[in-house]
C-alpha positions as CSV (number, residue, x, y, z in Angstrom):
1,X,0.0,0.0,0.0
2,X,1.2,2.9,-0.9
3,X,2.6,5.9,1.5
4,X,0.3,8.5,-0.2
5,X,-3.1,6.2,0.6
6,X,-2.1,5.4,4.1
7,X,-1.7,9.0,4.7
8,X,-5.3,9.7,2.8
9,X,-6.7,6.7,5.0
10,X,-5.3,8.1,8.3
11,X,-7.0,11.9,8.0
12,X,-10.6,10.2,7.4
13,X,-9.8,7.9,10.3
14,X,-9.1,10.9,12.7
15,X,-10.9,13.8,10.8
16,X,-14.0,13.5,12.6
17,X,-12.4,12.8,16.0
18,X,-10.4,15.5,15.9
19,X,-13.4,17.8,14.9
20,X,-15.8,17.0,17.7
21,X,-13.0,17.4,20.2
22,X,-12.6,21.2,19.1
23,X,-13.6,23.9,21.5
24,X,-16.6,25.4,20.3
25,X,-14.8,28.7,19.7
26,X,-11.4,28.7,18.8
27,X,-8.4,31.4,18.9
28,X,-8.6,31.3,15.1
29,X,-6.2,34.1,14.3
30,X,-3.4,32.2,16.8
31,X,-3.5,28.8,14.8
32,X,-1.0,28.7,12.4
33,X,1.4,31.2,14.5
34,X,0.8,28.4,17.4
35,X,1.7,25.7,15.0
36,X,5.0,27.3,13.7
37,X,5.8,28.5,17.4
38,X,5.7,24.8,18.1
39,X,8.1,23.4,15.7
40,X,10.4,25.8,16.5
41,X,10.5,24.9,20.5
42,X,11.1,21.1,19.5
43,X,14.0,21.5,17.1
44,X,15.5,24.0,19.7
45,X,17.5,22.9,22.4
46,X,17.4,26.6,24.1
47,X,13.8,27.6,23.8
48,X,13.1,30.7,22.6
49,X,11.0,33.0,24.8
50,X,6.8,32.8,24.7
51,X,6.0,35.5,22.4
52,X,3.0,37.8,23.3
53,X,-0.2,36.1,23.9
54,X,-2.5,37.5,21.1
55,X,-6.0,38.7,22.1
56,X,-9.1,36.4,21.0
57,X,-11.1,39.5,20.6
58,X,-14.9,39.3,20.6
59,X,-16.8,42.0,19.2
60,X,-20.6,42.7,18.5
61,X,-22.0,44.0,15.1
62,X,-24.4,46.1,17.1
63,X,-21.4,48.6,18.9
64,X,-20.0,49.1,14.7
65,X,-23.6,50.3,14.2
66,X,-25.8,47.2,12.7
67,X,-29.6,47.9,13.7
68,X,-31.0,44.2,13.0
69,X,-34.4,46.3,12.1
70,X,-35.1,44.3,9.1
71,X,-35.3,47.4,7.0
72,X,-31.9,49.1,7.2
73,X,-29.2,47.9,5.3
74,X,-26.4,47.1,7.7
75,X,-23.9,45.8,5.3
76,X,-21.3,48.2,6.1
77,X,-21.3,48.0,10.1
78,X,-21.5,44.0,9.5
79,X,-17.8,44.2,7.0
80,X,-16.1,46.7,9.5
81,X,-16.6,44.9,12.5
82,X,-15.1,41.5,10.4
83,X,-12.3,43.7,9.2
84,X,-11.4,44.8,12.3
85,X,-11.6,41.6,14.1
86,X,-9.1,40.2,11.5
87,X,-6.3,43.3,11.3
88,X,-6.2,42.9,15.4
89,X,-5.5,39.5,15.8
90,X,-9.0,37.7,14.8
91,X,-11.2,36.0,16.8
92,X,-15.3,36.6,16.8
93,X,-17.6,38.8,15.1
94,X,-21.0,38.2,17.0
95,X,-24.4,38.6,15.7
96,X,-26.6,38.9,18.2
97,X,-30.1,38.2,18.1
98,X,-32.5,40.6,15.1
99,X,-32.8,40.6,11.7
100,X,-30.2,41.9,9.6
101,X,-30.9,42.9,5.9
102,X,-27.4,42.8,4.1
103,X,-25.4,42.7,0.9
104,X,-22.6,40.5,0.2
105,X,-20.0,40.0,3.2
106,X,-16.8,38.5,3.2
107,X,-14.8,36.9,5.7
108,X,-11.0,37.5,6.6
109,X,-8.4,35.4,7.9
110,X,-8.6,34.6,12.0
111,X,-12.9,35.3,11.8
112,X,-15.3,33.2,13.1
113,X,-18.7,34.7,12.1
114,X,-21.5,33.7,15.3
115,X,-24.5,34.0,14.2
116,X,-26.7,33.4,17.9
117,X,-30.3,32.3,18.8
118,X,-32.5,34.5,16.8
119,X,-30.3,36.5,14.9
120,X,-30.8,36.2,10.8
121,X,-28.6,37.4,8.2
122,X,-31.2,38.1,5.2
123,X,-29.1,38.9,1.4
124,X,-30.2,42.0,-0.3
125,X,-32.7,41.7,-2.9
126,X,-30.3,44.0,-4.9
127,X,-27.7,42.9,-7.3
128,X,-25.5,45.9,-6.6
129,X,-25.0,44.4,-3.1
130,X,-22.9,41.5,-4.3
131,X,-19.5,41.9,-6.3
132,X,-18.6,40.8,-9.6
133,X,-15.2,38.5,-9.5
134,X,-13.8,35.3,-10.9
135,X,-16.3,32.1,-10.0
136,X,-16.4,28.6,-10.6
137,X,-19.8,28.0,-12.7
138,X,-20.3,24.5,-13.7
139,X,-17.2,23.7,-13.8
140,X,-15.2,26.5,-15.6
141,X,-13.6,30.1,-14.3
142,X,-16.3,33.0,-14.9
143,X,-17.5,36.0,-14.2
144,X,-20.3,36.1,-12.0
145,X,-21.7,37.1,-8.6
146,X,-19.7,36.1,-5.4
147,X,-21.9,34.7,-2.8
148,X,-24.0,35.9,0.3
149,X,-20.9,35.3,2.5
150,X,-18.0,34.6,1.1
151,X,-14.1,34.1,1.4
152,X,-11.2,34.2,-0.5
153,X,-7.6,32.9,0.0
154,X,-8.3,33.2,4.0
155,X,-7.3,31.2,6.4
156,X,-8.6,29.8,9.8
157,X,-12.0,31.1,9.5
158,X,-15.7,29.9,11.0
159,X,-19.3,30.3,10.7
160,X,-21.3,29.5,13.4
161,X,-24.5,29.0,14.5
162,X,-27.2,28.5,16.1
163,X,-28.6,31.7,14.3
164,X,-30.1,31.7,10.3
165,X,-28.5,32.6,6.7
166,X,-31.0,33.3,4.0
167,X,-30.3,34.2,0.4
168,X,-33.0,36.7,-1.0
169,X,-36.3,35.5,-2.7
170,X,-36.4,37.9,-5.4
171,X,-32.6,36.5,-6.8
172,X,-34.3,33.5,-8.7
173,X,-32.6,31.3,-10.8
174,X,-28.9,30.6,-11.1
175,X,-27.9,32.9,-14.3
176,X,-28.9,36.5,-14.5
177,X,-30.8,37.7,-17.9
178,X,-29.9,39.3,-20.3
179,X,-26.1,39.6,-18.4
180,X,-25.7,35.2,-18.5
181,X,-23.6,36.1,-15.2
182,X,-24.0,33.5,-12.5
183,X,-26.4,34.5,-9.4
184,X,-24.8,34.6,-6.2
185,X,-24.4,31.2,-3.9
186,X,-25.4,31.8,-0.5
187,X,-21.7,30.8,1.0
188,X,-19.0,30.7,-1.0
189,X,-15.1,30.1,0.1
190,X,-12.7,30.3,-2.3
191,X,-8.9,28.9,-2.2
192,X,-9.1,28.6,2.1
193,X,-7.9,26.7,4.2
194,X,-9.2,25.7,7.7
195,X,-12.7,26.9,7.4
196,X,-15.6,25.4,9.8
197,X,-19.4,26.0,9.3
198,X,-21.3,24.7,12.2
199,X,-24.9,24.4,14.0
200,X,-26.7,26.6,11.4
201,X,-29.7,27.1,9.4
202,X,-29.7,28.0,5.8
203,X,-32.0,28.7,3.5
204,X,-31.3,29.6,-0.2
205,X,-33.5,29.7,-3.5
206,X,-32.5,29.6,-7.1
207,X,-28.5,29.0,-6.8
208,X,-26.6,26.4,-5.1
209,X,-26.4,27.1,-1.6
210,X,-22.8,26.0,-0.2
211,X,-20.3,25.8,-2.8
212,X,-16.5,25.9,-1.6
213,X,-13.7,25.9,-4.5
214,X,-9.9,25.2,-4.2
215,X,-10.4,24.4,-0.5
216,X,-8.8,22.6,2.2
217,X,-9.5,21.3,6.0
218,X,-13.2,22.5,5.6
219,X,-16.1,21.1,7.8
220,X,-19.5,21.1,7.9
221,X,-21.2,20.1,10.7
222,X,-24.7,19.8,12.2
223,X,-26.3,21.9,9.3
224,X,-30.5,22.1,8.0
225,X,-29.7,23.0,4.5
226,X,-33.0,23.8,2.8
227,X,-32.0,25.1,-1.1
228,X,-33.9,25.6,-4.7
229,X,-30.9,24.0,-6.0
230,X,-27.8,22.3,-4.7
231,X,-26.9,22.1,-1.4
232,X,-23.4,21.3,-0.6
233,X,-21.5,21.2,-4.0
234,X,-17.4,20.5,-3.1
235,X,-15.5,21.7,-5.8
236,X,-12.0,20.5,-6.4
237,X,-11.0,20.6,-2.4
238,X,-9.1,18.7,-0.2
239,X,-9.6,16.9,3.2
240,X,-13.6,17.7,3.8
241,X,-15.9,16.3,6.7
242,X,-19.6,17.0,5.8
243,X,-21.3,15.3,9.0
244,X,-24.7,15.5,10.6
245,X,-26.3,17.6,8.0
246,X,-30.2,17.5,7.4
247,X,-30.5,18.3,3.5
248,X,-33.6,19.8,1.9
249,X,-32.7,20.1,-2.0
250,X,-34.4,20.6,-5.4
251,X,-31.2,19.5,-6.8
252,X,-28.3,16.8,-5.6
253,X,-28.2,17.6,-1.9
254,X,-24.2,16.4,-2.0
255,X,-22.1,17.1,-5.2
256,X,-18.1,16.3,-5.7
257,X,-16.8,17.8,-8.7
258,X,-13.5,19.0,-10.0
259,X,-13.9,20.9,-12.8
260,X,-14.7,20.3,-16.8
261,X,-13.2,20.3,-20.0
262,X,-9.6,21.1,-21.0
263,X,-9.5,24.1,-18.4
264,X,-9.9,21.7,-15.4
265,X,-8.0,18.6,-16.6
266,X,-4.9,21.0,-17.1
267,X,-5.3,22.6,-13.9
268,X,-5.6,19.0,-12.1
269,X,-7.4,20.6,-9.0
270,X,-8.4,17.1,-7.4
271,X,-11.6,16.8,-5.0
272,X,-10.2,13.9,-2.7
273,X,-10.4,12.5,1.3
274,X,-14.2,13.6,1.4
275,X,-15.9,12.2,4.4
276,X,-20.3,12.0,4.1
277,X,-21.5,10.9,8.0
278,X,-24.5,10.9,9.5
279,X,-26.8,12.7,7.6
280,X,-30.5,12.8,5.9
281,X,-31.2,13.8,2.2
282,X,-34.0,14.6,1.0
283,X,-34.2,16.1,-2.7
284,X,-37.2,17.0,-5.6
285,X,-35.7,17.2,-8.5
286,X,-32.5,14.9,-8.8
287,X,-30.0,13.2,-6.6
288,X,-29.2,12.5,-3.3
289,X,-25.4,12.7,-3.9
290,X,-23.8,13.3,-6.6
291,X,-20.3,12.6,-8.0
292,X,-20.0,14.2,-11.1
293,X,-20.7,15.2,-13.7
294,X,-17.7,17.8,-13.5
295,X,-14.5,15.7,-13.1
296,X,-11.9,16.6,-15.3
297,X,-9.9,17.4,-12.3
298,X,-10.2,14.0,-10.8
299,X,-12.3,12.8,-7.8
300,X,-10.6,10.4,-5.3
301,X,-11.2,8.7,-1.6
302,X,-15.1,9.8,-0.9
303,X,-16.7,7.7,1.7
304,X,-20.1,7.7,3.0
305,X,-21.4,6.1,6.2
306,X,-24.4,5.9,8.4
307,X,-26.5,8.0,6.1
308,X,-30.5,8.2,5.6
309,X,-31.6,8.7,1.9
310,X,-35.0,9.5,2.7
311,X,-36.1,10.5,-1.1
312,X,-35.3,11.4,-4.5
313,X,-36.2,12.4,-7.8
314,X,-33.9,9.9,-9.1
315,X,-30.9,7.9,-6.9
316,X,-30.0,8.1,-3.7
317,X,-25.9,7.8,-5.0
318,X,-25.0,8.8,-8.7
319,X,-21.7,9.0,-10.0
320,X,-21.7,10.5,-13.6
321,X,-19.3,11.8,-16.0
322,X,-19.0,11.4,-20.1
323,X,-16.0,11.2,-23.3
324,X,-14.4,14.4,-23.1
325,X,-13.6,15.1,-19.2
326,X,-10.9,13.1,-18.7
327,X,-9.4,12.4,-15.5
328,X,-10.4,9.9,-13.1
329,X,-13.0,9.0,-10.4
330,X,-11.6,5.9,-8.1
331,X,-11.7,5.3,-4.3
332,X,-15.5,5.7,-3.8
333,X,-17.1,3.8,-0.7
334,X,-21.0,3.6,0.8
335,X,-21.5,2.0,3.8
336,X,-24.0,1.4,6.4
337,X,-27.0,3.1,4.2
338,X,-31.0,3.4,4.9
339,X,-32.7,4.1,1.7
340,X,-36.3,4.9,0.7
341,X,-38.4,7.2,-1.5
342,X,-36.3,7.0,-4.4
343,X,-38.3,7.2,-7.5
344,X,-35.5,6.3,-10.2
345,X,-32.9,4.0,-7.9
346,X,-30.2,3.3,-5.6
347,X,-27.3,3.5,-7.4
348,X,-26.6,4.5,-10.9
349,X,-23.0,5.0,-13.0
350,X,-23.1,6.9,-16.2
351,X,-20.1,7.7,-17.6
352,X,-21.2,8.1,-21.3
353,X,-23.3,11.0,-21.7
354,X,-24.1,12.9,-18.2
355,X,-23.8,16.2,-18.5
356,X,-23.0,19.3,-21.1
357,X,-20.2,19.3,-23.6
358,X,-17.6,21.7,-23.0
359,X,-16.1,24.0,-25.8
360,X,-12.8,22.4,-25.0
361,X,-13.2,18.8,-24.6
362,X,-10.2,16.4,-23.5
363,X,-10.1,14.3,-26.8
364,X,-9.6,11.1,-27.7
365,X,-9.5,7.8,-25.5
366,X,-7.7,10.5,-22.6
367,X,-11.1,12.0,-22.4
368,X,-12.5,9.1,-21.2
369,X,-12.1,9.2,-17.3
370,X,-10.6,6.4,-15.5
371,X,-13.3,4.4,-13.0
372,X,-11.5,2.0,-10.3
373,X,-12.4,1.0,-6.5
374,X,-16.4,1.4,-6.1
375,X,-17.6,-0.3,-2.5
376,X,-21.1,-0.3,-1.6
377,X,-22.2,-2.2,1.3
378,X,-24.4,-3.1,3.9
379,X,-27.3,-0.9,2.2
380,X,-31.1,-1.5,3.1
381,X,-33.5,-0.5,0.7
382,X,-37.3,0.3,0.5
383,X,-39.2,-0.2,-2.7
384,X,-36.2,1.3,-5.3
385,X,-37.5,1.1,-8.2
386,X,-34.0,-0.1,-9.5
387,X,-31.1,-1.7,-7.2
388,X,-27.9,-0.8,-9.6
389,X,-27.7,0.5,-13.1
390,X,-24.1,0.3,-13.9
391,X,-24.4,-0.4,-17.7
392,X,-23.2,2.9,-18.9
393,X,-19.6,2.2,-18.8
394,X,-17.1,2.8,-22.2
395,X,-15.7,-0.5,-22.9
396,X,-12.2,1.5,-23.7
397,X,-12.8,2.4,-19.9
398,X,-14.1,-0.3,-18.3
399,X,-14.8,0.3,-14.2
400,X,-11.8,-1.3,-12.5
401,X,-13.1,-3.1,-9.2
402,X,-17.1,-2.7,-8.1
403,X,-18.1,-4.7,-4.8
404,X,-21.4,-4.7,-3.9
405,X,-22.2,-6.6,-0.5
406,X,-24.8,-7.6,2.0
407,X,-28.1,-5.7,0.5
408,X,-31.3,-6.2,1.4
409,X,-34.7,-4.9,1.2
410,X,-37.2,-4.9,-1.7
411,X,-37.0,-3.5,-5.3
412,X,-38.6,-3.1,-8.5
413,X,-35.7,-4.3,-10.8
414,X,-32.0,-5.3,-9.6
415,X,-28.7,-5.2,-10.5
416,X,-27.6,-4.6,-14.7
417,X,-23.7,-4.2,-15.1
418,X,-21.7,-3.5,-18.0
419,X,-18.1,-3.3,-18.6
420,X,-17.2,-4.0,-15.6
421,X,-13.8,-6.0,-14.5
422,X,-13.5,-7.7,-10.7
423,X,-16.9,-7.0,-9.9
424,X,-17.4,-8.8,-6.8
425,X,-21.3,-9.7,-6.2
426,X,-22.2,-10.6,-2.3
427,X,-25.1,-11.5,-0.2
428,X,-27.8,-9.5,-2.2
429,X,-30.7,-10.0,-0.2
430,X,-33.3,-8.4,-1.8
431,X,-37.2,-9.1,-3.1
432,X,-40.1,-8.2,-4.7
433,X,-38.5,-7.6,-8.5
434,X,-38.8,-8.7,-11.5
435,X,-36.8,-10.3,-14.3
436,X,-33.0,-11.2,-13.1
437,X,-31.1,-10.4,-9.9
438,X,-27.8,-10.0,-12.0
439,X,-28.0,-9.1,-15.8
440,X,-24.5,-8.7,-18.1
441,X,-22.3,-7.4,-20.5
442,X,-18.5,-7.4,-20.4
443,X,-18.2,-8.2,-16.9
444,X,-15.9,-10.6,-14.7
445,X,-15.5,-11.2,-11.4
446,X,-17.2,-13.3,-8.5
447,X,-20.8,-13.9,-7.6
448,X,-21.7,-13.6,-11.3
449,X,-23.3,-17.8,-11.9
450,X,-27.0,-17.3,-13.2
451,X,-26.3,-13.8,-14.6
452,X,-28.4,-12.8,-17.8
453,X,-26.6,-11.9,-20.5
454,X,-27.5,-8.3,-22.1
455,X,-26.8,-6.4,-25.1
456,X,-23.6,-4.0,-24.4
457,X,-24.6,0.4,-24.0
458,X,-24.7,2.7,-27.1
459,X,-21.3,4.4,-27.2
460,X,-21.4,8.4,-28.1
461,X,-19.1,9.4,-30.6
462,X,-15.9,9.7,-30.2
463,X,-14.1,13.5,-29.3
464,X,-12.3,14.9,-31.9
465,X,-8.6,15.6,-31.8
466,X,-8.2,19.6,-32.5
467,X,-6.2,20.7,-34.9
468,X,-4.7,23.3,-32.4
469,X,-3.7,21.3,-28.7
470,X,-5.8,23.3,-26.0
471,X,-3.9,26.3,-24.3
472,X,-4.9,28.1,-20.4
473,X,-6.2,31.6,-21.8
């Protein structure tokens, strides 16, 4: 085994550990100076003197002049107080309880943001509230809205509940018209590190509600995320914890992506060690989590555990990609799963023609993104209409290693794989369907004997080499 998957195996094993036994509040802007001051002392043999204890400052909205009428705009008082937590040390900017009608706000190194018991942040209904900058929209750099609250390139930073976040009503939709520029998310974190967003209620409309890009160390914990889109959509980070969250969605609750077309696969911005724990999903127009279809940065080592997938428009797990991203998607486990309501299936793998082209595919057979190590396991399912549909796989691809062990429950059809290599069928304890348990095409493995055979999946056309190689522009 190698050094760089014992590593990715040992954070998932301690991240949520280490989380719970956090202080509630922490000295944010004294981390990494703690950290550093630490090394030092142990390669020292004369220890340097303590420096200065920094203060953990604590400071209200209300004395910067926030009313938390409703009415008034308190933007202003709300971005001074963060600003001036962060240039003196950091520490917390409180919120106390009222309503608080503001435009975009963004978060600085050493902040944690405490929303308390009855206080609500509320976004402007205005567009002129929330800056225009570089975004990630579907899967490409663009310019568009930054979100509600957002951050970029901080460090050490925190939202907290128990208090609210609501986007505005009146921003419908995800793209403005006529502009095409993307609406705002309602939390946004851009290129951070160390960022916790705890014990609060959201509510967003339109646009995807969480969306962090280029980030790493980031939790999310003990969250009711109720969204006219997405909910949580992780986008080409490192080392994430999403645990305890109760998801209310009109699109995939959960999405891991990395990026799409030429742009991402050059970049190589991998999503990767994402841990899914303990939570509830519940969504009206698509998945319960979704993996893909953006992932021509790569997505590697997601597990989920001890989840409820209590409905969905289609599956409670998809994992979906096409020709022309590239890449890779391997290390993917489910374990210990309750799922019911699902009005399409369980599980379902299409990696031949989920989602858009992008101007700038990744030709050839190196567009085709690489599928290895998928483990789902001890699932329990109520009336799916379909157990597994794994039968859009490219045969120049074919999915490297797919176990799926002890299930049980009842279902309308079962299990159809294509193009698959190693499968490894166990203890599939399921009834009420019709037709075959296991049906065929291109697969080997164990716990295959009385398989139907079935015709092999309708390939897309293949992407065209450009004359011109792609170029970052």
């Amino acid at each position: 085994m190698n050094r760089r998957l014992i590593e990715r195996r040992s954070f998932l094993k301690s991240a949520t550990q280490t989380l719970l036994a956090a202080p509630a509040v922490a000295a944010l802007g004294n981390f990494a100076e703690a950290q550093t001051h630490a090394t030092i002392q142990s390669q020292n043999k004369t220890h340097a003197p303590e420096p200065p204890t920094r203060p953990s400052l604590k400071l209200s909205i209300r004395d910067f002049g926030a009313t938390g009428d409703g009415k008034t705009k308190d933007t202003l008082a709300i971005q001074l107080t963060i600003e001036r937590c962060s240039v003196l040390g950091g520490g917390e900017v409180v919120v106390p309880a009222g309503d608080y009608l503001t435009g975009a706000l963004a978060l600085r190194s050493g902040v944690c943001l405490r929303i308390e018991e009855g206080a609500t942040l509320n976004g402007s209904p205005d567009m002129a509230d929330y800056p225009l900058a570089q975004i990630r929209w579907e899967g490409r750099w663009i310019k568009g809205y930054i979100g509600f609250i957002s951050a970029t390139d901080a460090e050490n930073i925190g939202i907290v509940g128990p208090g609210k976040i609501i986007g505005n009503p009146a921003i419908k939709g995800r793209i403005e018209r006529p502009s095409n520029l993307r609406l705002p998310a309602l939390i946004e974190f851009i290129n951070c590190k160390n960022v916790r967003v705890e014990d609060c209620f959201t509510q967003q409309f339109g646009m995807w509600s969480i969306h962090p890009t280029y980030c790493e160390n980031i939790t999310f914990k003990n969250l009711v995320i109720n969204s006219g889109a997405d909910g949580i959509d992780v986008d080409s980070c490192q080392h994430v914890v999403i645990d305890g969250c109760d998801f209310h969605t009109a699109d995939d609750c959960i999405s891991l992506k990395s990026g799409r077309g030429a742009e991402a696969f050059t970049l190589m911005r991998t999503t990767e060690d994402v841990l899914i724990t303990r939570c509830s999903f519940v969504d009206s127009s698509f998945a319960c989590i979704g993996i893909g279809s953006e992932t021509s940065g790569g997505i590697r080592n997601a597990r989920i555990e001890h989840c409820k997938f209590l409905g969905a428009r289609s599956h409670a797990i998809y994992i979906k990609s096409r020709p022309g991203r590239g890449a890779f998607i391997e290390d993917i486990s489910a374990d210990d799963l309750d799922v019911s309501g699902m009005q399409a299936g369980f599980l379902r793998i299409n990696m031949l023609d989920s989602g858009k082209h992008d101007e700038f595919d990744v030709p050839g057979d190196e567009g085709i993104p690489t599928i290895r190590n998928f483990r789902f396991s001890n699932v329990r399912v109520t009336d799916v209409p379909t157990l597994v549909n794994a039968s859009a796989i490219h045969p120049h691809k074919p999915l490297e290693g797919l176990t799926l062990a002890n299930i049980t429950g009842t279902c309308g059809k079962a299990i159809t794989l294509a193009n698959v290599n190693n499968a490894r069928i166990e203890a599939i304890n399921v009834t009420g369907f019709t037709g075959p348990l296991l049906s065929i095409a291109n697969v080997t493995g164990t716990g295959l004997t009385g398989a139907t055979a079935v015709a092999p999946p309708k390939l897309p056309d293949p992407v065209p080499i450009p004359a011109t190689p792609y170029q970052l522009h």
